[in-house]
C-alpha positions, 0 to 999 in steps of 0.5 A: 392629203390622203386618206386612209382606204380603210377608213374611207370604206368605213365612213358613210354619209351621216344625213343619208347613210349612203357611200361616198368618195373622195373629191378630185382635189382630195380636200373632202368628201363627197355625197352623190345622194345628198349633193353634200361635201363633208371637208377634210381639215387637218387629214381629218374628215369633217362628217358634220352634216351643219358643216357640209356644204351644198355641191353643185355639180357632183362627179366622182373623182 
């Protein structure tokens, strides 16, 4: 899976409005300030924040 890098510097957390980065499996997206992952389905970020699931231990891929 990859993400377009246009895309990626365009997209923001939706609870925060902070940046956020791909994980290291590529599979979502990953808010540091929020300690939330916003999944990727199908190549298409899902940037729900009821969707978003909890990240324990957060690091940058």
């Amino acid at each position: 899976m990859t993400i377009d890098k246009q895309l990626l510097d365009l997209l923001v957390c939706p609870k925060c409005k902070g940046d956020i980065h791909l994980n290291a499996q590529q599979d979502g997206l990953i808010c540091d300030r929020c300690r939330l992952l916003y999944e990727i389905r199908d190549d298409i970020p899902i940037m729900l924040i009821e969707e978003a699931k909890p990240v324990g231990d957060v690091t940058s891929s």
